[in-house]
C-alpha positions as a Markdown table, in Angstrom:
| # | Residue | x | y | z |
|---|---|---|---|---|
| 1 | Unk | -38.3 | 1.7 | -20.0 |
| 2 | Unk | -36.1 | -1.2 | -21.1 |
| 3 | Unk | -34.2 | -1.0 | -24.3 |
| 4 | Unk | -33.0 | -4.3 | -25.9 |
| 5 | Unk | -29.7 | -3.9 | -27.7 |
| 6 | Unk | -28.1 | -7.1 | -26.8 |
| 7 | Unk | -23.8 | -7.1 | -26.3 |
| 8 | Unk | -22.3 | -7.1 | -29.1 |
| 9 | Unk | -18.4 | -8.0 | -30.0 |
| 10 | Unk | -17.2 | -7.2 | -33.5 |
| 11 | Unk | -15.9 | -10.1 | -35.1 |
| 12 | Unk | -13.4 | -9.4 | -35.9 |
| 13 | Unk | -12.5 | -6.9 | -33.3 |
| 14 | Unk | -11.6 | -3.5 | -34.9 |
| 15 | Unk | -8.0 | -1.8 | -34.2 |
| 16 | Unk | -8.4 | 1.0 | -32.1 |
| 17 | Unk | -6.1 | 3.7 | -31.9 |
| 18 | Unk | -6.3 | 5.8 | -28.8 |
| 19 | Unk | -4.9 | 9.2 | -28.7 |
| 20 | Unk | -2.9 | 9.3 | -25.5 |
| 21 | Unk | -2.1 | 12.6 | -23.4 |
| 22 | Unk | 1.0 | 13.3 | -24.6 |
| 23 | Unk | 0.5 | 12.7 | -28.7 |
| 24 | Unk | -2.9 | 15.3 | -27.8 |
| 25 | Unk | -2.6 | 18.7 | -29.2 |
| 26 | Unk | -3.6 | 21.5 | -27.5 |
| 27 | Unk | -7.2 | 21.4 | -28.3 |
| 28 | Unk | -7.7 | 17.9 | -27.8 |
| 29 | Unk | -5.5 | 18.1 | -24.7 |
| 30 | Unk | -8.1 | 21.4 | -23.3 |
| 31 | Unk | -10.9 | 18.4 | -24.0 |
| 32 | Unk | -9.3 | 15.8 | -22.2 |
| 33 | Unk | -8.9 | 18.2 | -18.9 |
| 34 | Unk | -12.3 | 19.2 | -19.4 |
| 35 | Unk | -13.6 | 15.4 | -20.0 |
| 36 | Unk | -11.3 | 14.5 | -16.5 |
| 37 | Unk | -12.9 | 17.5 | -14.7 |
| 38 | Unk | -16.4 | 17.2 | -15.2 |
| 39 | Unk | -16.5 | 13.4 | -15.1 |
| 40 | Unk | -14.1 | 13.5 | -11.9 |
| 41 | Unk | -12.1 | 11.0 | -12.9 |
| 42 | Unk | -8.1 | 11.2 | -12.9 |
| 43 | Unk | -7.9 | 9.3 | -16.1 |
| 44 | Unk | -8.8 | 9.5 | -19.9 |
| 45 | Unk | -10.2 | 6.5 | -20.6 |
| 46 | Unk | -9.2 | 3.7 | -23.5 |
| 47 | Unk | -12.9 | 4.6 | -24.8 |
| 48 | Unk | -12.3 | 8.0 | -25.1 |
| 49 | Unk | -8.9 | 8.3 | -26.1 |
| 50 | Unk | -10.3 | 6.0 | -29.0 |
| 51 | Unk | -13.4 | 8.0 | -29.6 |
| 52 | Unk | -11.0 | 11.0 | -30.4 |
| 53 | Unk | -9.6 | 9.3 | -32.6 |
| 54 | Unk | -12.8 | 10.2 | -34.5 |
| 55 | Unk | -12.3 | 13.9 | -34.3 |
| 56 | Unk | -15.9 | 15.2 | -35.2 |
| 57 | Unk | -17.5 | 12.2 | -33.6 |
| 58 | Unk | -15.9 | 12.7 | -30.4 |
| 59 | Unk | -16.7 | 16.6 | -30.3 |
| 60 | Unk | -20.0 | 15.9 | -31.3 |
| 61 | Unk | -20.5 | 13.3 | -29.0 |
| 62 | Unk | -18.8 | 15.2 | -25.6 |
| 63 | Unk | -20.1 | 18.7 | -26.4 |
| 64 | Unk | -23.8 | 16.9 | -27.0 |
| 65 | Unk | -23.4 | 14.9 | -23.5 |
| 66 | Unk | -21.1 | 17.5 | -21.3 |
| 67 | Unk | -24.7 | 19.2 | -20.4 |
| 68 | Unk | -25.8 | 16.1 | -19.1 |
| 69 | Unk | -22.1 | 14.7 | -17.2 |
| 70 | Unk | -22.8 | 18.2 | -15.1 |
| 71 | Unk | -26.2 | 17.3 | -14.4 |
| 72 | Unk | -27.5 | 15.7 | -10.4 |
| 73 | Unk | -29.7 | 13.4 | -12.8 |
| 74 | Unk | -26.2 | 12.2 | -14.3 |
| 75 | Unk | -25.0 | 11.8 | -11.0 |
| 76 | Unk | -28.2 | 10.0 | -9.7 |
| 77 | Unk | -27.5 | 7.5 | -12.7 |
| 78 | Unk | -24.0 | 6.9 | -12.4 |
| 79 | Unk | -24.8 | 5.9 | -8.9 |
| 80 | Unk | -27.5 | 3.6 | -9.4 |
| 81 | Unk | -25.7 | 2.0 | -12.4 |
| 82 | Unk | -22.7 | 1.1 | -9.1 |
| 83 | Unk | -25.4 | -0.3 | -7.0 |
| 84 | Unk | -27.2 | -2.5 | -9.2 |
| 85 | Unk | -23.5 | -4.0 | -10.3 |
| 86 | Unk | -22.2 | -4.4 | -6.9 |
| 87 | Unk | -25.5 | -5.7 | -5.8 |
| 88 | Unk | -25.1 | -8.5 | -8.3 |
| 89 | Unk | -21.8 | -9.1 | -8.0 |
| 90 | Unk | -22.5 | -9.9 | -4.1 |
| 91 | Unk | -23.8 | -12.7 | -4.9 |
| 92 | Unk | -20.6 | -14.6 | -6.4 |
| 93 | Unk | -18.2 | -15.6 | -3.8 |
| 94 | Unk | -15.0 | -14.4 | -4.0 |
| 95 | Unk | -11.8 | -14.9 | -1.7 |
| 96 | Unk | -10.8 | -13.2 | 1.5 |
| 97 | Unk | -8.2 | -10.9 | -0.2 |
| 98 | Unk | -7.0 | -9.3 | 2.8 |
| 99 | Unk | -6.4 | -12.3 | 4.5 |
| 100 | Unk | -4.0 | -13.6 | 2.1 |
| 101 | Unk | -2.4 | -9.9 | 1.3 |
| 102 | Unk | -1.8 | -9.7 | 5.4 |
| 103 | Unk | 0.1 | -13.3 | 5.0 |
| 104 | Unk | 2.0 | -11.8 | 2.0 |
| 105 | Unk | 3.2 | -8.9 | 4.0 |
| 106 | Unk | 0.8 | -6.2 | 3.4 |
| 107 | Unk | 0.1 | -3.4 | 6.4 |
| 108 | Unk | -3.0 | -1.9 | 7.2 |
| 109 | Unk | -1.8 | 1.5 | 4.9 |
| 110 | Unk | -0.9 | -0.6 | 1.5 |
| 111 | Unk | -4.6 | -2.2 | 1.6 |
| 112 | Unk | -5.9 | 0.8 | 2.4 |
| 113 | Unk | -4.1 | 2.3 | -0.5 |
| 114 | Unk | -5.6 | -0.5 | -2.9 |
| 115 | Unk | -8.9 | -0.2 | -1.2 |
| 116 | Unk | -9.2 | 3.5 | -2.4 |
| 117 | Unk | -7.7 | 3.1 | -6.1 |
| 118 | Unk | -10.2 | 0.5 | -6.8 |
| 119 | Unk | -12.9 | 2.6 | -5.2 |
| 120 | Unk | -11.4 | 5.2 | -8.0 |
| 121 | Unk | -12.7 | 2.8 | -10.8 |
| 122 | Unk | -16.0 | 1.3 | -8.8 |
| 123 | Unk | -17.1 | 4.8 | -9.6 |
| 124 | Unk | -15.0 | 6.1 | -12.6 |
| 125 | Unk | -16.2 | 3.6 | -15.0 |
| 126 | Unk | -19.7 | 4.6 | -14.8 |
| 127 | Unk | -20.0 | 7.7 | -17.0 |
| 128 | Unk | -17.3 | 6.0 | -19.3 |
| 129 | Unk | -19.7 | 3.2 | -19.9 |
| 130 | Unk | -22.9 | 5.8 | -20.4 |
| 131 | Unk | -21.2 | 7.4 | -22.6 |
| 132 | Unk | -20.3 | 4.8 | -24.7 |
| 133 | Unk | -23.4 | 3.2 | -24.6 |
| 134 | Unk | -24.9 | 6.8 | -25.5 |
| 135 | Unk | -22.8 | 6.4 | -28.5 |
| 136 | Unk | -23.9 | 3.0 | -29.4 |
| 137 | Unk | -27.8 | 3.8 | -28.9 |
| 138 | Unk | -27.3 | 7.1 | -31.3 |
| 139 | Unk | -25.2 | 5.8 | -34.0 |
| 140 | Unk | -27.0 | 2.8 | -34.3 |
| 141 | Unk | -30.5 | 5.3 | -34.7 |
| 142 | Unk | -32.1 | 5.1 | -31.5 |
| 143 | Unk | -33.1 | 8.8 | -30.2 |
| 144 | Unk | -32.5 | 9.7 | -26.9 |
| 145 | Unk | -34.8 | 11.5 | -24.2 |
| 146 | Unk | -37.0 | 14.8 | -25.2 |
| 147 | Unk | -36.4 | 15.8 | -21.8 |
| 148 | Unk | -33.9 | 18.9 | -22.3 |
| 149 | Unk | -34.4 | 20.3 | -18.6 |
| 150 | Unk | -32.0 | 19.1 | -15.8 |
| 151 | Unk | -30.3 | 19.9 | -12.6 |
| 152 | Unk | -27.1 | 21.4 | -12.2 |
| 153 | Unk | -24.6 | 19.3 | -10.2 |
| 154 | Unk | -22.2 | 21.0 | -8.0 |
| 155 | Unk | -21.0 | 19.3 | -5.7 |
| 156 | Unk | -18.3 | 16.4 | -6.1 |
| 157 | Unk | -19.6 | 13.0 | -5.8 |
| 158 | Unk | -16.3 | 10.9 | -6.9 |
| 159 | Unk | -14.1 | 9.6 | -4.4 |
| 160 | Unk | -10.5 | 11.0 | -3.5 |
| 161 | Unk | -8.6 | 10.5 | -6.1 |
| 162 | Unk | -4.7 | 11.3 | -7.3 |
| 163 | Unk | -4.3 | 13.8 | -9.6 |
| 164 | Unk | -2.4 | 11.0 | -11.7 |
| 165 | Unk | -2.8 | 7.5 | -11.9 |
| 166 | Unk | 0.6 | 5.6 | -11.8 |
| 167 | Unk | -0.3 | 2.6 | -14.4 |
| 168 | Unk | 2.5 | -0.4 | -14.6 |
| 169 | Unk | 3.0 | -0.7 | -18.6 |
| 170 | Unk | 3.6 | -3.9 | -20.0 |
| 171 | Unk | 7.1 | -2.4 | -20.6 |
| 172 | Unk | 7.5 | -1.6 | -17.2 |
| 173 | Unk | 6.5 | -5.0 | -15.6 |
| 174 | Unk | 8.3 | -7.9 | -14.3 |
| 175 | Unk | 7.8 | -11.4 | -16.4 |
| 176 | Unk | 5.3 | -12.6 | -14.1 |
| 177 | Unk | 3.0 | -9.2 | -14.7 |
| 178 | Unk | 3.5 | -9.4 | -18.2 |
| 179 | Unk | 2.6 | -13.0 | -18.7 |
| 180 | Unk | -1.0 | -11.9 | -16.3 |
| 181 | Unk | -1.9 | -8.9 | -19.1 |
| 182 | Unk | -1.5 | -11.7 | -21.3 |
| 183 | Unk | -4.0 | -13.8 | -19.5 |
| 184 | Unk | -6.2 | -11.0 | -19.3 |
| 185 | Unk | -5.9 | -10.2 | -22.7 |
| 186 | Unk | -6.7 | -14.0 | -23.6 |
| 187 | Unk | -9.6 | -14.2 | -21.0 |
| 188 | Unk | -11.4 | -11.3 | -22.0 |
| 189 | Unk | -10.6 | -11.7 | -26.0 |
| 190 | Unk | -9.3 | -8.1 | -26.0 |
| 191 | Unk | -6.2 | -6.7 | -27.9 |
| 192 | Unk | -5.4 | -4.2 | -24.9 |
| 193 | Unk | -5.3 | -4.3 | -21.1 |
| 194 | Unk | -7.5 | -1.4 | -19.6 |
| 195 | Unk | -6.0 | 1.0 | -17.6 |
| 196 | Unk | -8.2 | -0.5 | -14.2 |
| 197 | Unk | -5.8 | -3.5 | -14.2 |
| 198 | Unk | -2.6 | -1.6 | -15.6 |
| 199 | Unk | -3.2 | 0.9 | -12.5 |
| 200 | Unk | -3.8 | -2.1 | -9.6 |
| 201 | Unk | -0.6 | -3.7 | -11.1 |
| 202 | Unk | 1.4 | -1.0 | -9.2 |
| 203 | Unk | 1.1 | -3.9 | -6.5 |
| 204 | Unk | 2.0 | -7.1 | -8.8 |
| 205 | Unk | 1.9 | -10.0 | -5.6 |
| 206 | Unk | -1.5 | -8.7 | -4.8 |
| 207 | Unk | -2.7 | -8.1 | -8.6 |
| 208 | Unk | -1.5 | -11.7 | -9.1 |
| 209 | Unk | -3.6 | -12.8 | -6.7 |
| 210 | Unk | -6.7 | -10.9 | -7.6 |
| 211 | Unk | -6.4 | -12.1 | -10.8 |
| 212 | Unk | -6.1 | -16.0 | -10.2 |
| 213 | Unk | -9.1 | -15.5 | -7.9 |
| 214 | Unk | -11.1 | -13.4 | -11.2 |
| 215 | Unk | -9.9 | -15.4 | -14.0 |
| 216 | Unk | -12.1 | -19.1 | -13.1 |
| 217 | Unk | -15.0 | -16.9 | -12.9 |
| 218 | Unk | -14.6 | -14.9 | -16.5 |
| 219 | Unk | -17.3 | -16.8 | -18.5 |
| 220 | Unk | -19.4 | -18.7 | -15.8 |
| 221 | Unk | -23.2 | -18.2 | -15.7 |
| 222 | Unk | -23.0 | -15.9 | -12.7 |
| 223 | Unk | -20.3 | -13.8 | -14.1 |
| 224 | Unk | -22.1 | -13.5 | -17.5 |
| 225 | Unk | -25.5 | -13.1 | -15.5 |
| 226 | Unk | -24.2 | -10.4 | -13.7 |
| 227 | Unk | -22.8 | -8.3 | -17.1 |
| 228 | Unk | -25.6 | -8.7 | -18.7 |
| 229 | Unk | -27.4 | -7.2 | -15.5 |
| 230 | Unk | -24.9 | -4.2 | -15.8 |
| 231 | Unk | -25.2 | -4.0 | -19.6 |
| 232 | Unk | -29.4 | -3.8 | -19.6 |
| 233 | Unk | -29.4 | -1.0 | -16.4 |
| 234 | Unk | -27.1 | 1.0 | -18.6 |
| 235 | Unk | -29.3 | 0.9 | -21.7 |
| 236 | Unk | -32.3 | 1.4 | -19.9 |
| 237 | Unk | -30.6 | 4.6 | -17.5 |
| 238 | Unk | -29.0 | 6.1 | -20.9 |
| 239 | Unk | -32.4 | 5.9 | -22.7 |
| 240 | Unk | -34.5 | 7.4 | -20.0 |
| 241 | Unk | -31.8 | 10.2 | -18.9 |
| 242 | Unk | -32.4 | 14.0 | -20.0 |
| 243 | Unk | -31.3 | 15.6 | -23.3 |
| 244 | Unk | -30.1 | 18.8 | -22.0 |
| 245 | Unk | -26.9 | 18.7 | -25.2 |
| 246 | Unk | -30.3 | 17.9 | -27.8 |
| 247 | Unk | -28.0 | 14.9 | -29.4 |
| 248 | Unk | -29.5 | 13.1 | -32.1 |
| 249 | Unk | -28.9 | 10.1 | -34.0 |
| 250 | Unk | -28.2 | 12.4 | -37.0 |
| 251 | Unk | -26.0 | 14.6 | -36.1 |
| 252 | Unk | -23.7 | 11.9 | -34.2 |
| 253 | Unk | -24.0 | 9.4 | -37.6 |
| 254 | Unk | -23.2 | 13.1 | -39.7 |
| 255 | Unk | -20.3 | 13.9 | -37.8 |
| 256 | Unk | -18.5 | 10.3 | -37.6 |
| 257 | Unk | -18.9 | 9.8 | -41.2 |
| 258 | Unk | -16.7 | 13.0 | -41.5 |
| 259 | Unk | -14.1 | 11.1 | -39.9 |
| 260 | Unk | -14.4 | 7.5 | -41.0 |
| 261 | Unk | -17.0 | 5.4 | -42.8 |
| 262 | Unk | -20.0 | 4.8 | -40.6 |
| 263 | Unk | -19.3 | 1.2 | -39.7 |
| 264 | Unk | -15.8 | 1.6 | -38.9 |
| 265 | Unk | -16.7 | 4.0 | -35.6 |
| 266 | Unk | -19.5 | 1.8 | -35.0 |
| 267 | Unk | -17.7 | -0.9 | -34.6 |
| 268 | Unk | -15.4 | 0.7 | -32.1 |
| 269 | Unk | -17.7 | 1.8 | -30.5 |
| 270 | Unk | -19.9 | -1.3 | -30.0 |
| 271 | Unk | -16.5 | -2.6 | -28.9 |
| 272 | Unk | -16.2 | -0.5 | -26.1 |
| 273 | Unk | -20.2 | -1.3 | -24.9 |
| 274 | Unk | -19.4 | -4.5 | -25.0 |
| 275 | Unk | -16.3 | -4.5 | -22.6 |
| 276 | Unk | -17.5 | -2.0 | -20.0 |
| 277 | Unk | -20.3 | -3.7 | -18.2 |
| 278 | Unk | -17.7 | -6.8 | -18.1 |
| 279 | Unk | -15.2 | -4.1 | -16.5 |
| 280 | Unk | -17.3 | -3.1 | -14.0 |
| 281 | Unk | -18.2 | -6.2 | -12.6 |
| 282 | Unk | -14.4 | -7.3 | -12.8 |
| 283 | Unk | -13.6 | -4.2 | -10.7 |
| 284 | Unk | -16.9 | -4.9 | -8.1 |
| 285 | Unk | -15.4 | -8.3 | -7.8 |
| 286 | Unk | -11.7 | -6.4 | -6.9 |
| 287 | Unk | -14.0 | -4.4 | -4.7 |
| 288 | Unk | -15.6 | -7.7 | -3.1 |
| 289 | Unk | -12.5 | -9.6 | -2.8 |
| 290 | Unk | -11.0 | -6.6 | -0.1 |
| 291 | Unk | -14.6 | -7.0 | 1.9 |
| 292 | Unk | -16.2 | -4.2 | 0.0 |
């Protein structure tokens, strides 16, 4: 079943204010391992931390959608929605990176290295952006499935992964790292740099030049195609997935309004929908760059 909720950017875009690990309290920081834990990921995303923000929204939201992260149908979904994005991106050409990193200096192990962090996020942004299209569909009235029945996942199907991420903050970085956030931030009209690209700047030479071989491509008609690809498989696998947490656009719209006026979470939210399927295919042309 398609669904047809086109990308939308607020104009202007809303101020988020992500709750980071260590301003968490104990609750919030229980939810955050859980969140990491079930979604096997090693980081709290930007969405996330944003969404809890929204206290009630973001309980509602995770408890309704936890059933479902645990689920093999979850699993099945998150690894379609990868396919069909690097199955697009393949088709946009993108520079021998490991050529020019083994001129630079880089050994077999450093690639490597790179190789699997980006493998980290090829995966990791997956459920990030089902859930936040979840979020979109539901606040904005659209019911998810009936189905309430599903499969329980058990075994791990995210890559190898560091228990922590070491992320290169813009107050950590050298000029020439600095002024390449700043680029990013320009390019993708976004007040923050996302953790993908804060995390691959532990290497600056070769986040430099994955950058300057992204950044001509940010806005052309195969780069757009491509998100737009990525954006549609996610509204139709997020519509058609089961129920199992019985979510409903009531109960989500209830609980955010606790929390905020309706329009102000639904705007961060549609924020977030909007920048995740251009994130993935940013991260599948990382992927494509080191001959993935």
């Amino acid at each position: 079943m398609k669904v047809r909720y086109p990308r939308r950017k607020p104009h202007p875009v809303p101020p988020i204010h992500p709750v980071p690990d260590y301003a968490a309290g104990p609750a919030l920081t229980q939810v955050y391992q859980d969140t990491r834990s079930v979604l096997q990921v090693p980081w709290m995303g930007v969405v996330t931390m944003a969404f809890a923000h929204y206290p009630n929204f973001w309980g509602t939201l995770w408890r309704g959608l936890r059933p479902l992260a645990q689920s093999e149908e979850f699993v099945a979904g998150i690894k379609r929605l990868r396919r069909v994005t690097e199955s697009t991106v393949a088709a946009i050409p993108t520079r021998d990176m490991v050529a020019a990193l083994e001129a630079a200096g880089y050994g077999e192990r450093e690639i490597a290295e790179i190789r699997a962090l980006v493998e980290v996020f090829s995966h990791g942004n997956m459920p990030y952006l089902l859930i936040a299209t979840a979020a979109r569909l539901l606040l904005e009235g659209a019911a998810l499935s009936d189905t309430r029945t599903v499969t329980r996942s058990t075994a791990r199907h995210a890559p190898p992964a560091p228990e922590k991420l070491i992320l290169m903050e813009p107050h950590h970085a050298d000029a020439a790292t600095v002024r390449v956030y700043n680029e990013i931030r320009r390019a993708l009209g976004l007040p923050f740099v996302n953790t993908d690209y804060r995390a691959l700047a532990r290497w600056p030479s070769y986040f430099r030049l994955a950058w300057d071989d992204l950044r001509p491509m940010i806005g052309s008609v195969d780069h757009m195609a491509a998100v737009d690809v990525v954006h549609g498989e996610a509204l139709t696998l997020m519509a058609g997935l089961p129920n199992p947490g019985g979510l409903t656009p009531e109960a989500l719209q209830a609980a955010a309004e606790r929390d905020a006026s309706l329009e102000e979470v639904l705007e961060v939210v549609r924020l977030f929908q909007f920048l995740l399927p251009e994130l993935a295919v940013n991260v599948a042309i990382f992927r494509a760059q080191l001959g993935g």
